[in-house]
C-alpha positions in Angstrom: 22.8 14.6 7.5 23.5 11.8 9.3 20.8 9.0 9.4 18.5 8.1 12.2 15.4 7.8 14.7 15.9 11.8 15.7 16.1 12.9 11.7 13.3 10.9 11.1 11.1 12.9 14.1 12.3 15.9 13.0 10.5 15.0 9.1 7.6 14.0 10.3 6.7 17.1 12.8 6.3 18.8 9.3 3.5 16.7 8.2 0.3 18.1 7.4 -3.4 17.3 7.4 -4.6 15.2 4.0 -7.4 16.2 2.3 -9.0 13.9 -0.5 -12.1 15.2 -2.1 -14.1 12.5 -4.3 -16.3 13.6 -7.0 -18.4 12.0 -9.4 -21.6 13.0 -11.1 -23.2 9.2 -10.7 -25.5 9.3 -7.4 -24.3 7.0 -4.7 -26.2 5.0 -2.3 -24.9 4.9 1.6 -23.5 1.6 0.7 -20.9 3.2 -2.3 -20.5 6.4 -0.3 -19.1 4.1 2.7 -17.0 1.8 0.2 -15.2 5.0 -1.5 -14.6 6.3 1.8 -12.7 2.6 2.6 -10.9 2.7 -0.9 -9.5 6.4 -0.4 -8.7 5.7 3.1 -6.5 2.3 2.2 -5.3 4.2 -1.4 -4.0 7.2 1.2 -2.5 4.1 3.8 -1.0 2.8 0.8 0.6 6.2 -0.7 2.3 6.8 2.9 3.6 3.4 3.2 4.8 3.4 -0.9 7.1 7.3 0.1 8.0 5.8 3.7 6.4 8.1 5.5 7.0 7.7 9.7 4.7 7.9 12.1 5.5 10.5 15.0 4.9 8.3 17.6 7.8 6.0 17.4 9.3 6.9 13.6 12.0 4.2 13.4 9.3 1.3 14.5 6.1 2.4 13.0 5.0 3.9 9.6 2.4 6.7 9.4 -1.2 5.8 8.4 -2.2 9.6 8.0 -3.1 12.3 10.7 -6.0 12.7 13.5 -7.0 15.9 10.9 -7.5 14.2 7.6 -10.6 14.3 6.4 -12.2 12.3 3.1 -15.8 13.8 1.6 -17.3 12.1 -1.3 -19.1 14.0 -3.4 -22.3 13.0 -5.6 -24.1 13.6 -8.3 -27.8 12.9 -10.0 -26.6 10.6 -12.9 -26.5 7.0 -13.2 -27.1 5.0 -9.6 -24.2 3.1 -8.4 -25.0 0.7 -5.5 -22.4 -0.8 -3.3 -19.8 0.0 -6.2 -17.0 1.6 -4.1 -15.2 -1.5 -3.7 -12.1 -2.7 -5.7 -15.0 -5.0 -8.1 -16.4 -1.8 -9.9 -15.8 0.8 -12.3 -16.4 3.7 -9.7 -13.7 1.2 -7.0 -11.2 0.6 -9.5 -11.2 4.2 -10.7 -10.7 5.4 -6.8 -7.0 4.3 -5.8 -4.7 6.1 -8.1 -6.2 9.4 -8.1 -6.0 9.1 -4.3 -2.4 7.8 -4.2 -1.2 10.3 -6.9 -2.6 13.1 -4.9 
């Protein structure tokens, strides 16, 4: 197959909406639901980027950063509260990126 802008267009038409569902049985406070949300969204940025995935628009300039249908939903629990955890400085952030990336 030979290599090139138009085979790269052709890959990408196949992509799909991502769907990342994050579940924990701790209860989150707005802050921790909004940090998850930014650690799955740059764990997702970073799985595309790390497989080369190309963006639709312009495949041999840009690199894909997902699609206007993915979706994230946290879900929580009633256990232990974690407040403003969802960054990379916490158990609950630190345990968020390679599930998402793994997929």
């Amino acid at each position: 197959m030979p290599s090139g802008p138009e085979n790269l267009r052709a890959a990408v038409w196949n992509a799909g909406t991502i769907n990342i569902i994050l579940m924990t049985n701790m209860a989150l406070s707005p802050r921790a639901m909004t940090r998850s949300l930014i650690a799955a969204t740059e764990a997702k940025t970073a799985a595309l980027a790390d497989l080369d995935i190309r963006s639709s628009d312009d495949p041999a300039l840009w690199q894909a950063t997902g699609t206007g249908t993915d979706n994230i939903l946290v879900v929580q629990g009633t256990g232990q509260k974690i407040d403003g955890a969802g960054g990379g400085a916490g158990k609950w952030g630190n345990s968020l990126p390679e599930p998402c990336m793994r997929g």
